[in-house]
C-alpha positions as CSV (number, residue, x, y, z in Angstrom):
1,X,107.9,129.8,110.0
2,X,107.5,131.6,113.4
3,X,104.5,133.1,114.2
4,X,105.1,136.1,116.4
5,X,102.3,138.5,116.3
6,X,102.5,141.8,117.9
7,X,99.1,143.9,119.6
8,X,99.5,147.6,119.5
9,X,98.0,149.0,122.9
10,X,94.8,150.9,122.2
11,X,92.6,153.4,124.0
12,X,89.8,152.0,125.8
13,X,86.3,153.7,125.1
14,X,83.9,153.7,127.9
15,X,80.8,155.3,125.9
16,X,77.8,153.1,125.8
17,X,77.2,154.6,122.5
18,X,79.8,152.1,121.2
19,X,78.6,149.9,118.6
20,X,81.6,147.5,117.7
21,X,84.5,146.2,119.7
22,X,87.9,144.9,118.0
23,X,90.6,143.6,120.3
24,X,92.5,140.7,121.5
25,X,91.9,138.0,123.3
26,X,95.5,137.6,125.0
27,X,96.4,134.1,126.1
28,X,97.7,132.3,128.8
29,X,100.7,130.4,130.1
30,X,101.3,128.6,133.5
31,X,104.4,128.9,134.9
32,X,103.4,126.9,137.3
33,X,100.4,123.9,137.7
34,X,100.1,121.7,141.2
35,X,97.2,119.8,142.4
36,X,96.7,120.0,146.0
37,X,93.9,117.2,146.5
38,X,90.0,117.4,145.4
39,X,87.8,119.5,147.2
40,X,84.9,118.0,149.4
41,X,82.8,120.6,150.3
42,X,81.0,123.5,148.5
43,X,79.5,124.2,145.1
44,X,83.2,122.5,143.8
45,X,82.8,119.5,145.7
46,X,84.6,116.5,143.5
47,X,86.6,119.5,141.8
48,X,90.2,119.1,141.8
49,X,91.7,122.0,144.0
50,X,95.4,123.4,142.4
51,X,97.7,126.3,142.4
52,X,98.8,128.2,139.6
53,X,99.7,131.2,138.1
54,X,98.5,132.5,134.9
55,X,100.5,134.3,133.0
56,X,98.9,136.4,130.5
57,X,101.1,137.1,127.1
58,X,100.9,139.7,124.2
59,X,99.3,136.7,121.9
60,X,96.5,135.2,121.2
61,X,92.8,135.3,119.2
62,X,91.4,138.6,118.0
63,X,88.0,139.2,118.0
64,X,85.4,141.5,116.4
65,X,82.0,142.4,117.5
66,X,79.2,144.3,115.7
67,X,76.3,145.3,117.5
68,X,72.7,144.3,116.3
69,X,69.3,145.4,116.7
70,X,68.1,142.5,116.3
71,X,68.4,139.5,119.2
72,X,70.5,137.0,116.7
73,X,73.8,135.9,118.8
74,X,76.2,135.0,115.6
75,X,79.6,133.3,116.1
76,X,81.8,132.7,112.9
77,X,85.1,131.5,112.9
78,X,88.5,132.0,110.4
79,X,91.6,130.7,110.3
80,X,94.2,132.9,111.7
81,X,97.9,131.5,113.1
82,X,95.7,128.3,113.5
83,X,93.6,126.2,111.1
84,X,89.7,125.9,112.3
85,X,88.8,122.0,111.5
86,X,88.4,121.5,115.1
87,X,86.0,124.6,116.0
88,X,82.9,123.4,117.6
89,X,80.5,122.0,115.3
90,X,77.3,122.9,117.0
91,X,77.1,126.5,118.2
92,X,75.7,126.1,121.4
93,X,79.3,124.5,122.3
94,X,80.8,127.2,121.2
95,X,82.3,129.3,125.1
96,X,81.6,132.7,122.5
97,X,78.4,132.3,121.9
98,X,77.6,131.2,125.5
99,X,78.6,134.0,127.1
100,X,77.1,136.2,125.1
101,X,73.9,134.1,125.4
102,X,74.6,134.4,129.1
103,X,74.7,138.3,129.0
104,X,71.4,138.3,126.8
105,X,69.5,136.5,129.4
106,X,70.6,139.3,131.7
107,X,69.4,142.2,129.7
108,X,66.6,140.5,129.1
109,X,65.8,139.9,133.0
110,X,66.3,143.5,133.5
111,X,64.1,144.4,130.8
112,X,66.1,146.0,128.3
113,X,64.9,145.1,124.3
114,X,67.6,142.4,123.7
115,X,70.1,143.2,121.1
116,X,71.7,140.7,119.5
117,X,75.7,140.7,117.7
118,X,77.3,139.2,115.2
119,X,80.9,137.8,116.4
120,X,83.9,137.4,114.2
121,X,87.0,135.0,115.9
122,X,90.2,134.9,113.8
123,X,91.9,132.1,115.4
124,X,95.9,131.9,116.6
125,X,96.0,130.8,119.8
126,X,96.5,126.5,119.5
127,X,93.1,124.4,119.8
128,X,94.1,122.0,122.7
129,X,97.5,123.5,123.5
130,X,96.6,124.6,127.3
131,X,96.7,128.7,126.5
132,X,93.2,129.5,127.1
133,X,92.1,130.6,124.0
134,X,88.5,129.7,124.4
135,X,88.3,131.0,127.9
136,X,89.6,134.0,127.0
137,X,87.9,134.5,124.0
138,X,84.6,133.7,126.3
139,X,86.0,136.4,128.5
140,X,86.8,139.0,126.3
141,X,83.1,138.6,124.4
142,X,81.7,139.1,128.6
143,X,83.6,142.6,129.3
144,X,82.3,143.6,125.4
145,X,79.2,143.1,125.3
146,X,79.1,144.3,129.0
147,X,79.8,147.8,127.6
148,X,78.0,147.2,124.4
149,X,75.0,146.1,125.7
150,X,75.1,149.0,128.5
151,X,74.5,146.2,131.3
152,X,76.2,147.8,133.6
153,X,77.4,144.5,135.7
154,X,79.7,144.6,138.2
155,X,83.3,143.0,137.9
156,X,81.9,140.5,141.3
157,X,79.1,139.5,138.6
158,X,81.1,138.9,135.7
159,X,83.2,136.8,137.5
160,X,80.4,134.7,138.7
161,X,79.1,134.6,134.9
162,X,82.5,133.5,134.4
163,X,83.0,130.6,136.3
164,X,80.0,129.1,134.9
165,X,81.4,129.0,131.8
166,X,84.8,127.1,132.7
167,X,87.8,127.3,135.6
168,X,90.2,129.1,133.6
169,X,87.4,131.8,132.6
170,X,87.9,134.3,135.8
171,X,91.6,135.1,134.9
172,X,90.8,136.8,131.6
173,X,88.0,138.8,133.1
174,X,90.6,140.7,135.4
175,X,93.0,141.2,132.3
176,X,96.1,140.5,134.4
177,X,98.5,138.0,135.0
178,X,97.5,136.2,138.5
179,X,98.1,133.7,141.0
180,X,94.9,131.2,141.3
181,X,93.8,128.6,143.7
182,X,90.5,126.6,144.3
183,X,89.5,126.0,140.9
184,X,90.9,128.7,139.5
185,X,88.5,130.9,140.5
186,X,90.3,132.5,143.4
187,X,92.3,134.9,142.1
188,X,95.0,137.3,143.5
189,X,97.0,139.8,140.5
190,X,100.8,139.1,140.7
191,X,103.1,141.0,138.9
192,X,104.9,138.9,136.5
193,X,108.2,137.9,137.9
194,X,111.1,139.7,136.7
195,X,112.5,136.5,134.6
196,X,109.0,136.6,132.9
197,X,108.8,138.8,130.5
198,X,109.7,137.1,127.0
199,X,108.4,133.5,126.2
200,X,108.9,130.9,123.3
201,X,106.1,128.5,123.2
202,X,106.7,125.7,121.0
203,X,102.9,124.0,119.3
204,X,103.6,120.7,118.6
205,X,101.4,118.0,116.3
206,X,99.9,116.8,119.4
207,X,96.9,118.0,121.5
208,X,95.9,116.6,125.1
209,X,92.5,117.3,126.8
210,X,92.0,118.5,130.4
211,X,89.5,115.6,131.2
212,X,91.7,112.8,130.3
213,X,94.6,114.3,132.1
214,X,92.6,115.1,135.3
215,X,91.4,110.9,135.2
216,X,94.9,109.3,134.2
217,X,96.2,107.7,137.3
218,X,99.5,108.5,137.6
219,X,98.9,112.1,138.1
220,X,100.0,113.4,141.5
221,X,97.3,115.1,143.3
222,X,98.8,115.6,146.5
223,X,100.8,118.4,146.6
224,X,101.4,120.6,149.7
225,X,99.8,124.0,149.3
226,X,102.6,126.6,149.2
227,X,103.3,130.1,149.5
228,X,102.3,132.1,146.7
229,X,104.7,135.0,146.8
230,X,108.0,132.5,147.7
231,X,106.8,129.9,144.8
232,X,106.6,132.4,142.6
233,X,110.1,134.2,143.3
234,X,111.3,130.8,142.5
235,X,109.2,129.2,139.9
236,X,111.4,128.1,137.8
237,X,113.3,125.8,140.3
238,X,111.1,125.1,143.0
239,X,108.0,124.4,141.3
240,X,106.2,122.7,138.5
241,X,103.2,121.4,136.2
242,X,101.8,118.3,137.6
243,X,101.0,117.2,134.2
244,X,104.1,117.4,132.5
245,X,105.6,114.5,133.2
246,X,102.5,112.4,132.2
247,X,102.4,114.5,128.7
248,X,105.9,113.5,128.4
249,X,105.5,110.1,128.3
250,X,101.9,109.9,126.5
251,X,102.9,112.0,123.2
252,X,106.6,111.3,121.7
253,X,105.8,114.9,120.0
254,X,106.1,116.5,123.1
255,X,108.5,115.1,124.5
256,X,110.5,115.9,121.2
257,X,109.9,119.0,121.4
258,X,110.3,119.5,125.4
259,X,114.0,117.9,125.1
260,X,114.9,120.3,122.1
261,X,113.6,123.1,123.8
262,X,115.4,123.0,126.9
263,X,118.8,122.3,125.1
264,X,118.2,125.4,123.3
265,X,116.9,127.5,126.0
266,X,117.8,125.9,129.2
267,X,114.5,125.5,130.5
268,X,111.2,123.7,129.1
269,X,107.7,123.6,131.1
270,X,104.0,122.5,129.6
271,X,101.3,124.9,129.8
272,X,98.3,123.9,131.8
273,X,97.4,120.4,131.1
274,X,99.1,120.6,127.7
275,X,100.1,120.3,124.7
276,X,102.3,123.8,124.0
277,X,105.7,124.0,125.7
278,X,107.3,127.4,126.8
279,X,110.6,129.0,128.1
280,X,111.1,132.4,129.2
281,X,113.3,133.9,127.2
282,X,115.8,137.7,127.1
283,X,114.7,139.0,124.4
284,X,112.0,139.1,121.5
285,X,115.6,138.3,119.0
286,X,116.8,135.7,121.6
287,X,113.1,134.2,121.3
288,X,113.1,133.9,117.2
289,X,116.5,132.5,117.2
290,X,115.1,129.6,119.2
291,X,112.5,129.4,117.2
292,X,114.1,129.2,114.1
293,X,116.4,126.2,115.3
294,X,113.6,124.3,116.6
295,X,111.4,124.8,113.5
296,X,114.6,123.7,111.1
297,X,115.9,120.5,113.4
298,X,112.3,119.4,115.0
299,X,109.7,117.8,112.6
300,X,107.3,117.4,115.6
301,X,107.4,121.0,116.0
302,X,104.0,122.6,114.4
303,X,105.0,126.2,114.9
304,X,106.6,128.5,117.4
305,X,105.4,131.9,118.8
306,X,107.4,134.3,120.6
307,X,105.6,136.8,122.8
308,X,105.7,139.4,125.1
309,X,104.1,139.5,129.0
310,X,101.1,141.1,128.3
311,X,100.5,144.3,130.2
312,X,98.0,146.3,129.7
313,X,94.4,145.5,128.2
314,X,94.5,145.8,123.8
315,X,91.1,146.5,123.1
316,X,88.9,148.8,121.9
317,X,85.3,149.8,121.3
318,X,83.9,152.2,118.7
């Protein structure tokens, strides 16, 4: 069945006396991905250097944090929208509990007693489907324990936290659909274009890693930089995801499901380096009707979401 999930918005309390934090941890889609050449100077040096534009959506992981007195960082995992076999199996691996780690350090360097938090994800964003869902969920625990913590560090500093932990990691600390180069780590907020506002995303049975995708040699890494605002206006026709066409022809699942879901919604593009497809669609009703026909005519279809553009930050600390 279709898993659409909606997240009311909710107040935002700015008290340091709050001791919990429940929210989500919205996901990502690019609506575009290019590779402009590898960068050769710098703390990035070796780093491929891209453009692309994050688009943020009303979906994704939600996460629950409890405040301790004591400095124990816990990280536990359930199955939400998506099963949990492939969670990290050592802790340390795990982006949640290293930024939190990350933060403690902090308070401890400013000599604060360190308190400690115990960290509940329920999972729904796909494991390997190029949505973000660790990075965001790495981001979201940040901006938390920030507050929870009473830390006190700047948006410049979180950022730099951020970066340390992974590329797509910035993005999620703004909580706002952006253009990126560099890295990803340069950021400018875009509003979402106006054809944006509705996605499908198809999950397939298949997953691709970043690292693999970034080696394989047919991927084209020499893509004039363009114009952020034109590219944009024209995503859809004048722009792309560099590692689409490789996904296509490593994984018959996705290229199943890209061909059935373009002939139902005219348009198909993979999300960062893979494996989850998406469309913009008109409506939330025009999104589950696509859903439903590629979850009853596509075996290699694993599920399909239909969300909204996120807007506004859906948190909230108590």
């Amino acid at each position: 069945m279709a898993a659409t999930r909606h997240h009311p918005r909710a107040a935002t309390v700015t008290g340091i006396q709050a001791q919990s934090f429940r929210g989500l941890a919205p996901a990502k889609l690019n609506l575009l991905l290019q590779i402009n050449g590898q960068i050769t100077k710098g703390k990035f040096q070796g780093y491929h250097e891209l453009q692309t534009y994050f688009q943020l959506i009303n979906y994704g992981d939600s996460l629950q944090i409890d405040v301790t007195q004591t400095p124990q960082i816990t990280v536990q995992w359930e199955a939400g929208d998506e099963p949990i076999e492939h969670r990290p199996h050592r802790i340390q691996d795990d982006l949640i509990y290293r930024a939190a780690s990350a933060l403690q350090q902090i308070s401890i360097e400013q000599r604060k007693p360190p308190l400690g938090a115990n960290i509940l994800l329920r999972k729904n964003t796909p494991i390997g489907g190029g949505m973000g869902g660790g990075s965001s969920a790495a981001a979201t625990t940040l901006l938390a324990l920030n507050r929870l913590w009473a830390l006190n560090l700047s948006q410049t500093k979180l950022l730099d936290l951020a970066v340390l932990l992974g590329a797509d990691v910035p993005v999620f600390i703004n909580q706002t659909s952006a253009w990126a180069e560099g890295i990803g780590e340069r950021i400018t907020p875009m509003t979402s274009p106006p054809n944006a506002q509705w996605f499908v995303v198809v999950v397939p049975h298949s997953t691709l890693l970043t690292c693999h995708g970034f080696a394989h040699p047919q991927l084209c890494r020499d893509t004039p930089k363009q114009d952020a605002q034109d590219t944009l206006s024209h995503w859809q026709t004048q722009a792309g995801n560099a590692f689409e066409p490789i996904a296509l022809k490593e994984s018959a699942a996705i290229n199943d499901c890209f061909h059935a879901l373009r002939a139902q919604a005219g348009f198909a593009r993979l999300t960062g380096s893979g494996a989850c497809l998406f469309a913009p669609v008109a409506s939330e009703a025009a999104g589950q009707h696509i859903a439903t026909n590629i979850l009853n005519e596509i075996k290699a279809a694993k599920r399909v979401i239909v969300a909204k553009a996120f807007i506004q930050p859906a948190c909230v600390t108590v």
